[in-house]
Gaussian input, Z-matrix of N, CA and C with variables (Angstrom, degrees):
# hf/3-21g

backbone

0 1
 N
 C     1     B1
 C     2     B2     1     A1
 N     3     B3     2     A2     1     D1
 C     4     B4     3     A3     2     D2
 C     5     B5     4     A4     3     D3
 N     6     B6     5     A5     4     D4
 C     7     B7     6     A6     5     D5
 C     8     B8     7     A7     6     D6
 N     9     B9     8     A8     7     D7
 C    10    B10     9     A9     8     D8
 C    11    B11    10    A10     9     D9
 N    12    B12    11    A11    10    D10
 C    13    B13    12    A12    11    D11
 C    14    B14    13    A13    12    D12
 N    15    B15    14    A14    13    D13
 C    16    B16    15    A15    14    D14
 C    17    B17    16    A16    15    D15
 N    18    B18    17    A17    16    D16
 C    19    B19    18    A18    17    D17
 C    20    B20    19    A19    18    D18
 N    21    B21    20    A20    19    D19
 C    22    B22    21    A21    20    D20
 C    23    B23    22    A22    21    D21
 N    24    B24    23    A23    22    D22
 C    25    B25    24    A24    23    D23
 C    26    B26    25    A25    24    D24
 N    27    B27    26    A26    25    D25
 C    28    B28    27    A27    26    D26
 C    29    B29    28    A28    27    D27
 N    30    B30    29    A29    28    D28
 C    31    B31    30    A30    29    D29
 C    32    B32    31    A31    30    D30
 N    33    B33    32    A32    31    D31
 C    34    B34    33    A33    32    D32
 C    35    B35    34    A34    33    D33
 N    36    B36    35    A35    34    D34
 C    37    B37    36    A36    35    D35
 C    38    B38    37    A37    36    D36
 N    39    B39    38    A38    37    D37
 C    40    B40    39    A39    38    D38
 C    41    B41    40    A40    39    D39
 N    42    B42    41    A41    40    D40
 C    43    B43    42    A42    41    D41
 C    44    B44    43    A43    42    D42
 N    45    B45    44    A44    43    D43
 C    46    B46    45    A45    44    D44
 C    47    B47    46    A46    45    D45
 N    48    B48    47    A47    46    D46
 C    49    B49    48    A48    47    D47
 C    50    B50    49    A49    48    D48
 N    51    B51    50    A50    49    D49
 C    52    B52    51    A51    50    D50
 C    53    B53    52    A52    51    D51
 N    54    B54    53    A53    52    D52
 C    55    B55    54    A54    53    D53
 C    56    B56    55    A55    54    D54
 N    57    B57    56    A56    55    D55
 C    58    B58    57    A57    56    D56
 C    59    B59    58    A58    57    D57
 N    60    B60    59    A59    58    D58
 C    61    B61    60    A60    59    D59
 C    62    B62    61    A61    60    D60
 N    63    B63    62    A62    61    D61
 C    64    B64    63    A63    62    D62
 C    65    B65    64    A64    63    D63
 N    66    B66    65    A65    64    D64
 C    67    B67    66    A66    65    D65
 C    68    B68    67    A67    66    D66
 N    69    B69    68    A68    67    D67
 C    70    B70    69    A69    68    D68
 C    71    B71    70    A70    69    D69
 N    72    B72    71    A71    70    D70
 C    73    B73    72    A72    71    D71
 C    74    B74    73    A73    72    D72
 N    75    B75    74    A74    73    D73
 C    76    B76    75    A75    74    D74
 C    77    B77    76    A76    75    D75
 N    78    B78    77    A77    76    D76
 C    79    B79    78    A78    77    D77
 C    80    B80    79    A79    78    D78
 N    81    B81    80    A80    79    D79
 C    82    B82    81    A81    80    D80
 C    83    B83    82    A82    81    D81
 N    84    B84    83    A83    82    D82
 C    85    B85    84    A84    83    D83
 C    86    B86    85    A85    84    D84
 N    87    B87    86    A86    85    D85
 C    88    B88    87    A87    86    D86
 C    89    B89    88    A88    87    D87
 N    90    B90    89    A89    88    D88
 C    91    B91    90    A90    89    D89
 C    92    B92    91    A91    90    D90
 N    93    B93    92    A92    91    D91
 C    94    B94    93    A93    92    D92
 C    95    B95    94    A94    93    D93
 N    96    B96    95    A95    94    D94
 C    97    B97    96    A96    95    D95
 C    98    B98    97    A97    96    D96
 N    99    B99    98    A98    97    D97
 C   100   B100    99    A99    98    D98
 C   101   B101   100   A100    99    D99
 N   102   B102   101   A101   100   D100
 C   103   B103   102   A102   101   D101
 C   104   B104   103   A103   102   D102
 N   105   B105   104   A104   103   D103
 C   106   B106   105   A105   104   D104
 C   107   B107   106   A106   105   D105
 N   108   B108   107   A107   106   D106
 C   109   B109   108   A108   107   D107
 C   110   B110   109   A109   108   D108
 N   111   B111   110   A110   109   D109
 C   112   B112   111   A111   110   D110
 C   113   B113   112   A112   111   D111
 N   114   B114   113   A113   112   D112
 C   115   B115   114   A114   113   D113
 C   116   B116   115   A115   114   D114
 N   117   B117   116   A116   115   D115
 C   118   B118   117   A117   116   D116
 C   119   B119   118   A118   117   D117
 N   120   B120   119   A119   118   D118
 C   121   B121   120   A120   119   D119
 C   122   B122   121   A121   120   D120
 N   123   B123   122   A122   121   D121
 C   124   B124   123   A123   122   D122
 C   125   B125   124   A124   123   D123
 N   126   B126   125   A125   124   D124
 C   127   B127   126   A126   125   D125
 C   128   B128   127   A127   126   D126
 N   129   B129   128   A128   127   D127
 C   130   B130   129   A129   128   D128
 C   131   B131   130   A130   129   D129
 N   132   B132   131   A131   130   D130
 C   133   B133   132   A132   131   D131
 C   134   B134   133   A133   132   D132
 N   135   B135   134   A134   133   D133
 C   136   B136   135   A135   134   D134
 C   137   B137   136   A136   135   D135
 N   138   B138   137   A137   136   D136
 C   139   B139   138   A138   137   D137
 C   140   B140   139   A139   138   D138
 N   141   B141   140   A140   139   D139
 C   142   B142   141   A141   140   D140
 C   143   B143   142   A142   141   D141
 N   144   B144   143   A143   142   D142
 C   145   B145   144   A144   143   D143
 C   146   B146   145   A145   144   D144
 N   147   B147   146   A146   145   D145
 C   148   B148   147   A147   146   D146
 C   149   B149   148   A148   147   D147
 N   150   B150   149   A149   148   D148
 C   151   B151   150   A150   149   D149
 C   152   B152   151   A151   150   D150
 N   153   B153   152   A152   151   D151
 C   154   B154   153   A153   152   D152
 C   155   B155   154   A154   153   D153
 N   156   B156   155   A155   154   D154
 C   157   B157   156   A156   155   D155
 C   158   B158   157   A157   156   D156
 N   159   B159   158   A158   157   D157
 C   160   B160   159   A159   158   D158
 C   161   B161   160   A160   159   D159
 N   162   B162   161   A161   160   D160
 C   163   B163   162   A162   161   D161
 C   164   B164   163   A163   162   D162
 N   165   B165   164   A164   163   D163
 C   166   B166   165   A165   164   D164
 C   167   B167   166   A166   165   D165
 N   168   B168   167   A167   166   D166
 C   169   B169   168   A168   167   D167
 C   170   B170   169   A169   168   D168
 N   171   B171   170   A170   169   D169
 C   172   B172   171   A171   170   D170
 C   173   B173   172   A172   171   D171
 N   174   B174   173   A173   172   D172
 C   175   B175   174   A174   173   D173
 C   176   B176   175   A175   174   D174
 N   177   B177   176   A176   175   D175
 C   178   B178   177   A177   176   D176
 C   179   B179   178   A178   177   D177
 N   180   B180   179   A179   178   D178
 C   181   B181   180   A180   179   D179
 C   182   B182   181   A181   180   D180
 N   183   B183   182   A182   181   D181
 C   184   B184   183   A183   182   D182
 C   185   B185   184   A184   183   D183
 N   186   B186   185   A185   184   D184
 C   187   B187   186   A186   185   D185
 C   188   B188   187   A187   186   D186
 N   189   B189   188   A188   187   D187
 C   190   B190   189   A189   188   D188
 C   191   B191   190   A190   189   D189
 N   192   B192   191   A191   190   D190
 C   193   B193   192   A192   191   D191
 C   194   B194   193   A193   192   D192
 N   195   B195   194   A194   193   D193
 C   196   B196   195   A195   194   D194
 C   197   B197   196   A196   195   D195
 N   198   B198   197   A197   196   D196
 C   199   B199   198   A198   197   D197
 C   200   B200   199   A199   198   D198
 N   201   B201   200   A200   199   D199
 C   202   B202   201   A201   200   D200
 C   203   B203   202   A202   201   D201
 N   204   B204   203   A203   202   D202
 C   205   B205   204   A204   203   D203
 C   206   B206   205   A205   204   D204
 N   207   B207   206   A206   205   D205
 C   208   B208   207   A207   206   D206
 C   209   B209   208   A208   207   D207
 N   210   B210   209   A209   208   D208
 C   211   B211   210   A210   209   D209
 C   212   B212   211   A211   210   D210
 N   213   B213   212   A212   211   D211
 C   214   B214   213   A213   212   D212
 C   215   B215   214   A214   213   D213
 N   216   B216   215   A215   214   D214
 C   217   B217   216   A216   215   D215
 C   218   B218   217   A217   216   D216
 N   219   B219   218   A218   217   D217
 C   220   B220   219   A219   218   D218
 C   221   B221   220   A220   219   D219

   B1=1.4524
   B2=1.5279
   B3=1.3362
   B4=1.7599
   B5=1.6942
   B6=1.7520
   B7=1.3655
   B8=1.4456
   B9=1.1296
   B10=1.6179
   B11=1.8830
   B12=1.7020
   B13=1.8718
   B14=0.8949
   B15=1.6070
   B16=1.2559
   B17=1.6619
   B18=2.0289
   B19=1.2482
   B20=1.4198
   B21=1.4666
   B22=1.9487
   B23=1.5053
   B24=1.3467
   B25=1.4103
   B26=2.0019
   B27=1.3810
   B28=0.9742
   B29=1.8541
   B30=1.0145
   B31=1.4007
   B32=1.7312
   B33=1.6450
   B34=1.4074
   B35=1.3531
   B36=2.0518
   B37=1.6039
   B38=1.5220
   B39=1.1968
   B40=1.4756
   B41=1.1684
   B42=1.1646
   B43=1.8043
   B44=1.6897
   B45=1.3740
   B46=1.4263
   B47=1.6587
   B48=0.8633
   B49=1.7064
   B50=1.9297
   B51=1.4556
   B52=1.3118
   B53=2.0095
   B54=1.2400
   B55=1.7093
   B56=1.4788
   B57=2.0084
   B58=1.5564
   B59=1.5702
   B60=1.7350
   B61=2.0990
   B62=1.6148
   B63=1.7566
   B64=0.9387
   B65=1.8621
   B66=1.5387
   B67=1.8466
   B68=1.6028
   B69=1.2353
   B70=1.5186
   B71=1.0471
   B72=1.6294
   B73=1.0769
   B74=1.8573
   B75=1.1740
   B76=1.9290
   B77=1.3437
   B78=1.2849
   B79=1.4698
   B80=2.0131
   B81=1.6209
   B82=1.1912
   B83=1.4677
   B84=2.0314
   B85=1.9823
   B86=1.6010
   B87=1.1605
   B88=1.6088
   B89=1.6769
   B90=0.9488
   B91=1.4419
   B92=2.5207
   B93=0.9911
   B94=1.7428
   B95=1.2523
   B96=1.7529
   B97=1.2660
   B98=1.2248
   B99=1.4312
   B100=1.0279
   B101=1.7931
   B102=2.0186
   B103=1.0866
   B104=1.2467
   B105=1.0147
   B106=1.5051
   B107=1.7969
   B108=1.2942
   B109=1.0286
   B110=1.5052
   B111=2.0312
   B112=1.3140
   B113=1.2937
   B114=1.5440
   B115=1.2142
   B116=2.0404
   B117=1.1160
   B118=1.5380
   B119=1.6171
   B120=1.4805
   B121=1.6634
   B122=1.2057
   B123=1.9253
   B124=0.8993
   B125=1.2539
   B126=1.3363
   B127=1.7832
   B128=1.3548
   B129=0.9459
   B130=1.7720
   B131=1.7597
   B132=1.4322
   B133=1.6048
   B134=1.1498
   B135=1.1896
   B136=0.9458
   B137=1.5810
   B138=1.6778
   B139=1.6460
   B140=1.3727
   B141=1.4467
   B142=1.1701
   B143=1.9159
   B144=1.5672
   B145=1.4683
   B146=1.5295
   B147=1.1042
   B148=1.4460
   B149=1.2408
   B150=1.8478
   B151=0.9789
   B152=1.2482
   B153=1.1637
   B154=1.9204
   B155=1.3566
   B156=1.1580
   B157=1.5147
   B158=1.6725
   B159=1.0558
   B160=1.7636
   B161=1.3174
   B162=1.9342
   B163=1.4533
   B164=1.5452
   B165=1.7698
   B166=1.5028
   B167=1.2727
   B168=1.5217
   B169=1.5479
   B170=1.4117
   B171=1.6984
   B172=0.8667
   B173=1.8272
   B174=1.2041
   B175=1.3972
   B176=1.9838
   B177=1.5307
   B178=1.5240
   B179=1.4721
   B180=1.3178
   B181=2.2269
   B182=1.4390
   B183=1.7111
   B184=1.1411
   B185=1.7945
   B186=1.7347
   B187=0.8028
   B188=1.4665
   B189=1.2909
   B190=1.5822
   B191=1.7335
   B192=1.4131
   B193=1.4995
   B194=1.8302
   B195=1.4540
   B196=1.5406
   B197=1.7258
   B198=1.3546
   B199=1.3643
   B200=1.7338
   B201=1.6690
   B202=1.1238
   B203=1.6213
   B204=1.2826
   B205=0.8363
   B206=2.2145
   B207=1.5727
   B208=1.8647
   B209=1.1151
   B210=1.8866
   B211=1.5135
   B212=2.2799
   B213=1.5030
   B214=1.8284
   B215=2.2368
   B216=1.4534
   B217=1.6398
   B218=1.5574
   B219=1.4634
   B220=1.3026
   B221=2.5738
   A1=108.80
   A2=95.00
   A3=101.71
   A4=98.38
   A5=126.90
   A6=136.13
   A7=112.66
   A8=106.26
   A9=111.62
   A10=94.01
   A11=88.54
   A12=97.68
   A13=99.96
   A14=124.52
   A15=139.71
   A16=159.34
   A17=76.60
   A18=87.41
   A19=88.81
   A20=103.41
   A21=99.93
   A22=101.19
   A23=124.87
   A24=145.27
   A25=108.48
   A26=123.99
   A27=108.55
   A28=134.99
   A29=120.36
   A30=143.91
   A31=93.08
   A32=130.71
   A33=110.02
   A34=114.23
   A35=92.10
   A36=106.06
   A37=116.11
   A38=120.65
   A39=139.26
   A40=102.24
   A41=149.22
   A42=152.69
   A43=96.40
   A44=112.74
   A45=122.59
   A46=99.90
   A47=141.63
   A48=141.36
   A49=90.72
   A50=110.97
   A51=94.38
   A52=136.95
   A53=108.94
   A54=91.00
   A55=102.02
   A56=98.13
   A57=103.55
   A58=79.12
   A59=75.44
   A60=98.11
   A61=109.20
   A62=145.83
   A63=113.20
   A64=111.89
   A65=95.83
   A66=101.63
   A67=96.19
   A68=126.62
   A69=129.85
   A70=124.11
   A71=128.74
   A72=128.48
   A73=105.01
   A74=85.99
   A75=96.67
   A76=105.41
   A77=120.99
   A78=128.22
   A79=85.49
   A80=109.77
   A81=117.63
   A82=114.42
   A83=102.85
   A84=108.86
   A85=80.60
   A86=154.36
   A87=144.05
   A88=122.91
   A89=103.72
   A90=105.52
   A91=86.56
   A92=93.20
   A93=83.63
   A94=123.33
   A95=126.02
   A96=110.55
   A97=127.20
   A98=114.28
   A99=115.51
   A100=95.90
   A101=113.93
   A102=114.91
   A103=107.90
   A104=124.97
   A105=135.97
   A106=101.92
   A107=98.12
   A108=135.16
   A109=115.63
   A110=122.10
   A111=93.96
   A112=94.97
   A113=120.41
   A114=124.74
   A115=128.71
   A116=104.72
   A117=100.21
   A118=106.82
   A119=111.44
   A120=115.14
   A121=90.37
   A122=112.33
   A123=144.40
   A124=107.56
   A125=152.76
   A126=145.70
   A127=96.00
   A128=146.68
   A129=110.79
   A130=119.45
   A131=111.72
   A132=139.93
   A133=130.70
   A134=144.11
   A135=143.75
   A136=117.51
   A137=112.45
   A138=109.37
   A139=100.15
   A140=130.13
   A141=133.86
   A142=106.45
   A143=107.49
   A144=112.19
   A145=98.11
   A146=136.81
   A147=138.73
   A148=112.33
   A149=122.62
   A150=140.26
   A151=129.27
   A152=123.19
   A153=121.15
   A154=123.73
   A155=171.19
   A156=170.32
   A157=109.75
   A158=100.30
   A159=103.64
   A160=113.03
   A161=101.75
   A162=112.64
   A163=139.28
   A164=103.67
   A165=136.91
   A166=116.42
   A167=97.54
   A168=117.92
   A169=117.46
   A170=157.88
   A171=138.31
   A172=124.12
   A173=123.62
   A174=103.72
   A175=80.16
   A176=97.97
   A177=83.73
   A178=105.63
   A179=105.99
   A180=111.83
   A181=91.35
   A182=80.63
   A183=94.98
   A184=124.97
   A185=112.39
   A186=110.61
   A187=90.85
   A188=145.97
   A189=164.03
   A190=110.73
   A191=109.34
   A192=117.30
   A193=98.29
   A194=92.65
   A195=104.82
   A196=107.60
   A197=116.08
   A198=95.45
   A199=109.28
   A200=116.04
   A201=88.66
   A202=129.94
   A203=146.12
   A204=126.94
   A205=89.06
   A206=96.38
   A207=87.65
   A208=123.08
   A209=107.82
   A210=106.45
   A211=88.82
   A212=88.68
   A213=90.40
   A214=70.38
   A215=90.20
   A216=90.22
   A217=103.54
   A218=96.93
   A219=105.30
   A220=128.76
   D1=127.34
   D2=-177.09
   D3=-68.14
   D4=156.81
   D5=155.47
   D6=-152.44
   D7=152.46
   D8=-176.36
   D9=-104.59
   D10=158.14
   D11=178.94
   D12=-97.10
   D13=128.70
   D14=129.02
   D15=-18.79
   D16=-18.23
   D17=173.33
   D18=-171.42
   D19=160.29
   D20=-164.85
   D21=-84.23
   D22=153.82
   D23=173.17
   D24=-95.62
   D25=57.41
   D26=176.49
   D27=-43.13
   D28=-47.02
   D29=174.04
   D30=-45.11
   D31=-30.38
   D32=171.26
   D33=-140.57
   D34=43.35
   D35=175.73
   D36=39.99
   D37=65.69
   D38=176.62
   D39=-116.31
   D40=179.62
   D41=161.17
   D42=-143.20
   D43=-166.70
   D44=-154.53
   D45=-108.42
   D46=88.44
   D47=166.64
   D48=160.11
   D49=-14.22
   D50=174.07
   D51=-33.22
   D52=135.89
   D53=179.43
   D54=-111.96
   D55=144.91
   D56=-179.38
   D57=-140.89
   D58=173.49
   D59=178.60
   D60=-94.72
   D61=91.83
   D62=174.98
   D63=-49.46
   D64=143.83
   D65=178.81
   D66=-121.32
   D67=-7.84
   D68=169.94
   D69=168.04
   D70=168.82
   D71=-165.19
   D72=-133.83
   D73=162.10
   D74=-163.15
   D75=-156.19
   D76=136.58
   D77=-136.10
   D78=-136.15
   D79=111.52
   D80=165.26
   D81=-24.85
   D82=175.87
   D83=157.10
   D84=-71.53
   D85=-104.32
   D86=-146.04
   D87=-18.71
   D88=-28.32
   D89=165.68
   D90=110.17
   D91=-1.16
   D92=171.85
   D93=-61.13
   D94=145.20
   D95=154.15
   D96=-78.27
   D97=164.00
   D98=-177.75
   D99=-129.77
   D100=174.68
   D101=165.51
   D102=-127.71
   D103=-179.33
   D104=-170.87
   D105=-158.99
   D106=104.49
   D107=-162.37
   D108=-99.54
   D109=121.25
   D110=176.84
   D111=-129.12
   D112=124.23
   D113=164.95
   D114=-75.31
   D115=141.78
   D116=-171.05
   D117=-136.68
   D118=153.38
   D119=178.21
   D120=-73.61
   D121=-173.46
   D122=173.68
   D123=-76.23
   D124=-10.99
   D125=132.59
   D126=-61.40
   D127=-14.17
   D128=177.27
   D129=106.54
   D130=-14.51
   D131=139.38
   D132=-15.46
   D133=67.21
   D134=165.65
   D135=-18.93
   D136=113.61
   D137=-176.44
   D138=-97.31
   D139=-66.93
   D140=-176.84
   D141=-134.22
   D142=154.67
   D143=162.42
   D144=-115.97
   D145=120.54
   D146=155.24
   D147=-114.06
   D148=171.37
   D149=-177.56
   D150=-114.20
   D151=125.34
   D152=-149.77
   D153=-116.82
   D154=-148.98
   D155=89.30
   D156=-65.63
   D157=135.49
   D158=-170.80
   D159=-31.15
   D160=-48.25
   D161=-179.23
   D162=-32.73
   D163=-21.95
   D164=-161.93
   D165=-83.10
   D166=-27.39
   D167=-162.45
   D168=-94.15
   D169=174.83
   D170=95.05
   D171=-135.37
   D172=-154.90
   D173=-158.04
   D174=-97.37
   D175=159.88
   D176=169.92
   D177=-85.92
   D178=168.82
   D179=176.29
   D180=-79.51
   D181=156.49
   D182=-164.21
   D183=-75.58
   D184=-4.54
   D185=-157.82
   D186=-106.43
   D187=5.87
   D188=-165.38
   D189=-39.19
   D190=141.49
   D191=158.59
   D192=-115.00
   D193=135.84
   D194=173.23
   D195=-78.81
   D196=132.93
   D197=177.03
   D198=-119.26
   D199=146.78
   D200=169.11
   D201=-109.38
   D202=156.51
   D203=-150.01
   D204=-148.64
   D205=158.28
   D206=174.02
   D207=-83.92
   D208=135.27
   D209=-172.59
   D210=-95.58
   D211=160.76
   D212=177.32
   D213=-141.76
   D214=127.83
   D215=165.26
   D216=-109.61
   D217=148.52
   D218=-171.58
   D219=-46.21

């Protein structure tokens, strides 16, 4: 399931409207979920998989343009 971030992930140069694939979820010692997130370029490349708090996430609207914009990884 595609989701956009909610809030930017600086530490792996992401910003906030970014789109990733959740690929699974993983639940803290607290008992939280978590996501696991894999972001990819426009070839299909895997840029980064990181791990998120629900809070990070949301669904995109339904009426959405994807935009693309340049990733530089650290």
């Amino acid at each position: 399931e595609q989701v956009q971030l909610t809030k930017p992930l600086p530490e792996f140069h992401f910003e906030k409207g970014d789109v990733a694939t959740i690929v699974d979820t993983a639940n803290d010692s607290n008992g939280n979920t978590g996501y696991i997130l894999e972001f990819f370029d426009n070839n299909g490349n895997t840029l980064q998989v990181v791990v998120v708090n629900a809070d990070c996430i949301a669904l995109p609207p339904e009426h959405a343009v994807v935009n693309y914009r340049p990733y530089k990884a650290a």
